[in-house]
C-alpha positions as CSV (number, residue, x, y, z in Angstrom):
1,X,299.1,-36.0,78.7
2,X,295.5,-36.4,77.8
3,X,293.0,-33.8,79.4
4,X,290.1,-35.1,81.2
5,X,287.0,-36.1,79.5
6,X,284.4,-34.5,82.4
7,X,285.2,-31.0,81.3
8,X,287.2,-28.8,79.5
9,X,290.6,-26.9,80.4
10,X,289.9,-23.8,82.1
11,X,292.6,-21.0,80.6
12,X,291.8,-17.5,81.9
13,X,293.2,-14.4,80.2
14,X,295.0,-11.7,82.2
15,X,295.5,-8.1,80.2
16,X,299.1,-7.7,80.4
17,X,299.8,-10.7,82.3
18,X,300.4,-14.3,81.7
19,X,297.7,-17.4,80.6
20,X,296.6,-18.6,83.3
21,X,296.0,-22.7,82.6
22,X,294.5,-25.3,84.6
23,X,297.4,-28.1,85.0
24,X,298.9,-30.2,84.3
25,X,300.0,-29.3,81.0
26,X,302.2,-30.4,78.3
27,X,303.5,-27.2,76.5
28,X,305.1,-27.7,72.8
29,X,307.3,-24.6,71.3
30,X,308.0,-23.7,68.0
31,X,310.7,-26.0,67.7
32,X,308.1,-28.8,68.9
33,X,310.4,-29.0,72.4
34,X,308.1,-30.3,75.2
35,X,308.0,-28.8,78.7
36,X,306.1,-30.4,81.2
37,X,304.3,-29.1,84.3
38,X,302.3,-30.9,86.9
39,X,301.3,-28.1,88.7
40,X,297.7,-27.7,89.5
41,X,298.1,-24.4,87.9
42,X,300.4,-22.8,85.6
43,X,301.0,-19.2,84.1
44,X,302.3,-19.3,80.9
45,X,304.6,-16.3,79.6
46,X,302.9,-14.1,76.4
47,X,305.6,-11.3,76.5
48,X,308.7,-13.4,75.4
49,X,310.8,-11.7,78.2
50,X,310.8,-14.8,81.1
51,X,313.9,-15.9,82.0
52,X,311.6,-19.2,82.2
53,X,310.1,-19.2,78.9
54,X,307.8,-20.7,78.3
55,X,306.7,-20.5,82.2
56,X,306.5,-16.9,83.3
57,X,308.3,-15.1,86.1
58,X,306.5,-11.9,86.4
59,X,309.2,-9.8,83.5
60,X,306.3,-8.6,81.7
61,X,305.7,-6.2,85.0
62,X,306.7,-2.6,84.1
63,X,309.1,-0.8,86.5
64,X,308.3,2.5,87.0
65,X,310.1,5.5,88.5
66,X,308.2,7.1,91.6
67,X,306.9,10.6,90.9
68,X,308.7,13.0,92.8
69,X,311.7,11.7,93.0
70,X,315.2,13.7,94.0
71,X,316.8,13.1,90.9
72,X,313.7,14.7,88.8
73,X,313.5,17.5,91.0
74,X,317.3,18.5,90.9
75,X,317.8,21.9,88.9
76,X,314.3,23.1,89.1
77,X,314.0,24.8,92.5
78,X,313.7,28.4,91.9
């Protein structure tokens, strides 16, 4: 896919999150496979740990325990 001539392709950068890339996109891996989207945008993974590689699906989020929880608090009531 050739990108358009009028203007260049916007990618915006997202601390701890995907690339975010105007579309549509070719995307070539290491091993030179292709993957194609022509979505208008796409988010490509940067944390290896998409089960969609190279297209993310939101793994990179951290899961966090809630503060406060029962289980932390059992054994330390005085």
């Amino acid at each position: 896919m050739a990108a358009a001539a009028d203007r260049p392709r916007r990618v915006r950068v997202q601390r701890d999150g995907p690339l975010l890339i105007e579309g549509p996109v070719e995307v070539v891996d290491e091993h030179g496979e292709v993957t194609v989207s022509d979505r208008f945008e796409v988010a490509i993974c940067t944390c290896r740990r998409s089960r969609l590689y190279p297209w993310c699906d939101t793994s990179h989020r951290r899961r966090e325990r809630p503060t406060g929880s029962k289980a932390a608090d059992e054994g330390h009531h005085t």
